[in-house]
N, C-alpha and C positions, 0 to 999 in steps of 0.2 A: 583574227579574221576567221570567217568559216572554211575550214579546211576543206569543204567542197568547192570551193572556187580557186585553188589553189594550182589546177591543172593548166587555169587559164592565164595564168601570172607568174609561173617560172617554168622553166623546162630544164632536164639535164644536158651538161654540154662537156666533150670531152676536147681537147686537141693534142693532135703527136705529131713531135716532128722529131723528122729522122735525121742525123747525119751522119758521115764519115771519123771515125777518132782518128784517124792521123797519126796514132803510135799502135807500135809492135813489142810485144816482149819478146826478147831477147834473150832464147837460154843458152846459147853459147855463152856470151860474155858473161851474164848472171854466175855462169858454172865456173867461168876462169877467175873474177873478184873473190868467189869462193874458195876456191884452189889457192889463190894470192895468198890467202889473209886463211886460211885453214880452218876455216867454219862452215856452216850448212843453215839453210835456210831465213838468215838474216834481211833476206831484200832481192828485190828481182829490177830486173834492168831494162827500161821501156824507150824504146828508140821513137826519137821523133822524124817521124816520115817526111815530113818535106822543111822545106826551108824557114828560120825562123821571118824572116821578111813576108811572108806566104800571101800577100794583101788581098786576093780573090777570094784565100782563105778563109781568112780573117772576116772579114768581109760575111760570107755564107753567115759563120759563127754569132755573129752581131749581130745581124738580124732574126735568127734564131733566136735568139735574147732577150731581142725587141717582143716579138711574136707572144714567145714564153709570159713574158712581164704583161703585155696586154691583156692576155688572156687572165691571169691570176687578179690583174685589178680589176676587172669587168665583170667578174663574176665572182658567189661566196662559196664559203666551205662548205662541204658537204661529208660524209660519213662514207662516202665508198672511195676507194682507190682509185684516182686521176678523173674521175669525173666530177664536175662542180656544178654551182645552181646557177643558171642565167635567167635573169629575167625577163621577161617575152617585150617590154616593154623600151627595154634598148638592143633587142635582137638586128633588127633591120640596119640601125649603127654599126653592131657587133658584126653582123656578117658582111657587111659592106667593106669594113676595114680589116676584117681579116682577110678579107680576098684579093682587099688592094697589097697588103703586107705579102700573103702569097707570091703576089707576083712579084713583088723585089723580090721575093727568097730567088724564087724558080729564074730570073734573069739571074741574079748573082751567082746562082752555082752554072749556070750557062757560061758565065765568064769564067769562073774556076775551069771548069773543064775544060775551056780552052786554052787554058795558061796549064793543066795538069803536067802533059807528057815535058815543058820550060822546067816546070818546077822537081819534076822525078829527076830531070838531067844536075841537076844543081845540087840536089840532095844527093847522086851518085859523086859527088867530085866532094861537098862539104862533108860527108860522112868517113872518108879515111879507110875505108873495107868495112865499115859494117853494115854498106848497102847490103840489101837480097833481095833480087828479083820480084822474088816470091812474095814479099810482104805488099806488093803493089797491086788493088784491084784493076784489072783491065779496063778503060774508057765508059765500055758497054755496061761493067757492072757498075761499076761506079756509081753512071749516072742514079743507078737504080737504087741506092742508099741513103739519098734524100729526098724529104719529102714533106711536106704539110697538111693534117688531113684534119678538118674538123665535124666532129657526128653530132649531132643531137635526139636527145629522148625524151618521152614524153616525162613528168615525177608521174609516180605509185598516187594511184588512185582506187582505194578502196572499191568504192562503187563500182567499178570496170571490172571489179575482181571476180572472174566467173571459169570455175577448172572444173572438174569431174570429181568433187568430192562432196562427204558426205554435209549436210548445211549445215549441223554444231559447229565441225570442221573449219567451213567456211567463214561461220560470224565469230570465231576464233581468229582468225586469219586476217581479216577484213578488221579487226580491230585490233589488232598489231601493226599494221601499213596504218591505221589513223592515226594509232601514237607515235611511228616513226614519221610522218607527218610533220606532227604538231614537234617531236626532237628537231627534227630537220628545220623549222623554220623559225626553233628558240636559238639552234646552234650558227646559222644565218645570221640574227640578227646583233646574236654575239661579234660572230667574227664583226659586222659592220663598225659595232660601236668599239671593237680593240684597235684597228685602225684609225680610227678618229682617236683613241684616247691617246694612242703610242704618238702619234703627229702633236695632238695638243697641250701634252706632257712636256715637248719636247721643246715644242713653241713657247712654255711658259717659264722653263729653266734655263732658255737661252734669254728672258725678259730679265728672271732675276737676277742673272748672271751681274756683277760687275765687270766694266771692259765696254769695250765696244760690241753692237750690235751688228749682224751683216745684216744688208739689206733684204736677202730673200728668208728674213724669220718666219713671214708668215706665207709662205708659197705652199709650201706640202698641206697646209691647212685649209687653205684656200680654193686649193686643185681638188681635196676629198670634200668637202661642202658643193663643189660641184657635180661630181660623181657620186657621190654615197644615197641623196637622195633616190637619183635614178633605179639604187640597186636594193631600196627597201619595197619588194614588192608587199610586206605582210602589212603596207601602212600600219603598223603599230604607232597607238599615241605617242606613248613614252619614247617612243624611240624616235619619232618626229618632232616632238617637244626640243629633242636634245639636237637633232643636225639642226633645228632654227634658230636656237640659242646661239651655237656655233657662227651658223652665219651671220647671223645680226650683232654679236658680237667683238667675233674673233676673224673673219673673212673677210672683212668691209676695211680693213688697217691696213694699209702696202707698209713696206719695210721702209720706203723714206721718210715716214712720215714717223712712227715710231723710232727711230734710228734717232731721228734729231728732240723728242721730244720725253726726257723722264717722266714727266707728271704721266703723259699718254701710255706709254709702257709700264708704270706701275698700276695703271687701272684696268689695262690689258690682261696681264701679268694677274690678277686678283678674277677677274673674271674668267680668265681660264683654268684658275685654281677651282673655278666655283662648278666650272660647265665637267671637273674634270670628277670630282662629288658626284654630280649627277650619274655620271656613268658609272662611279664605281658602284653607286646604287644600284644601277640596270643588271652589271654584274653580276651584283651579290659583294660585291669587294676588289680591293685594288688586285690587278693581274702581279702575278708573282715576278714576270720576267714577259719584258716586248716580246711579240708574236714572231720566231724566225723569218727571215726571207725565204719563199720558195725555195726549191732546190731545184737540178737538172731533172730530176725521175719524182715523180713516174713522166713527165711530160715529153722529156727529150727521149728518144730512145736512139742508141748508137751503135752504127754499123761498124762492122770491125772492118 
């Protein structure tokens, strides 16, 4: 695509959410295990703050979660730290459901709060003396340790690029943002096609499997044929070629139907070998090892 239109079709998008961790280290005991056992710095000792039943807790934490995971599927990688690429074209979805998730957060830690000073009492009695006061934020602060905050910015566009320097400088400059550009939306449309590969990998060794099939083999495939189109804003051929392969394919099979059907599952099965070639082509080559899951950081950030 021309990298001059590129401002109008993704934008950066960041989200943080805050919570409370609910444990304390602990250097007395830490110091006395030590003392016990006659060594030094083997392991430190994190008390957990409130009760293992904690359900308000819990609760906040899970939809945190939710939040998190939304946000990582709805949007691609990108090359800076906690921020990623949204496309302008499911934004109005994107912030729509982020706002409604919002508000489950912010009602749920409503309810925490108000079960907190139940919950500190119960943890003073299940803890045996290693309550302390001290390790307990007061109500007011509390509240103020969670939170869901999502930014957006515009991508680096060359063009726009106008500072106080000298203009070699500048068409230096200006064509360093083109090529982080054109990285930026090779690197995009990688991540798209490693999630479809890792799902259709996944899908097609659960076909060759001997045994029984479960029914939901071809879900996760089926949910990113929905979603993945949405998130290729660079229409790239190649790269549309392969999510319509997918769906005409491998998206259009529910697991009942494959479940009771070998012939169907081995042409399944064969065709997802073929759609799975394709990619490794777009690649460059088969991925070494599935794309980890997200983690908590940089997303989550935790108030002590």
């Amino acid at each position: 695509m021309n990298i001059t239109d590129i401002q109008s079709r993704v934008m950066l998008c960041s989200v943080t959410i805050s919570s409370w961790v609910a444990r304390r280290f602990d250097e007395k005991v830490t110091e006395e295990v030590e003392t016990r056992h006659d060594t030094k710095g083997i392991g430190r000792f994190n008390k957990r703050l409130l009760p293992e039943n904690a359900s308000s807790f819990k609760e906040v934490l899970s939809l945190a979660g939710r939040i998190r995971r939304y946000f990582y599927d709805h949007t691609l990688e990108y090359n800076q730290l906690s921020v990623r690429l949204l496309p302008t074209s499911i934004y109005m979805e994107f912030s729509t459901q982020m706002r409604r998730m919002k508000d489950e957060f912010d009602l749920a830690v409503q309810v925490f709060l108000t079960d907190y000073l139940d919950l500190k009492e119960q943890a003073r009695q299940e803890m045996n003396g290693l309550f302390n006061e001290a390790d307990y934020p007061t109500l007011a602060q509390l509240g103020e340790k969670f939170g869901v905050r999502m930014a957006v910015l515009p991508f680096p566009d060359a063009s726009q690029f106008g500072v106080d320097l000298p203009e070699d400088v500048l068409t230096s400059l200006r064509s360093e943002i083109d090529q982080h550009v054109e990285r930026s939306i090779d690197h995009a449309n990688q991540d798209i096609v490693r999630r479809l590969y890792d799902a259709v990998s996944a899908m097609a060794n659960r076909l060759y499997a001997a045994g029984g099939v479960r029914i939901d083999v071809a879900d996760n495939v089926r949910e990113l044929c929905g979603l993945l189109p949405k998130l290729n804003f660079s229409n790239d051929p190649q790269l549309n070629h392969i999510l319509e392969q997918a769906n005409r394919h491998l998206a259009v099979h529910n697991g009942v139907d494959l479940k009771e059907s070998e012939v169907l599952r081995s042409q399944v099965a064969a065709k997802a070998t073929e759609i799975e070639e394709l990619m490794e082509a777009f690649m460059g080559g088969k991925p070494q090892a599935a794309m980890p899951k997200p983690g908590l950081a940089p997303q989550l950030r935790i108030a002590a």
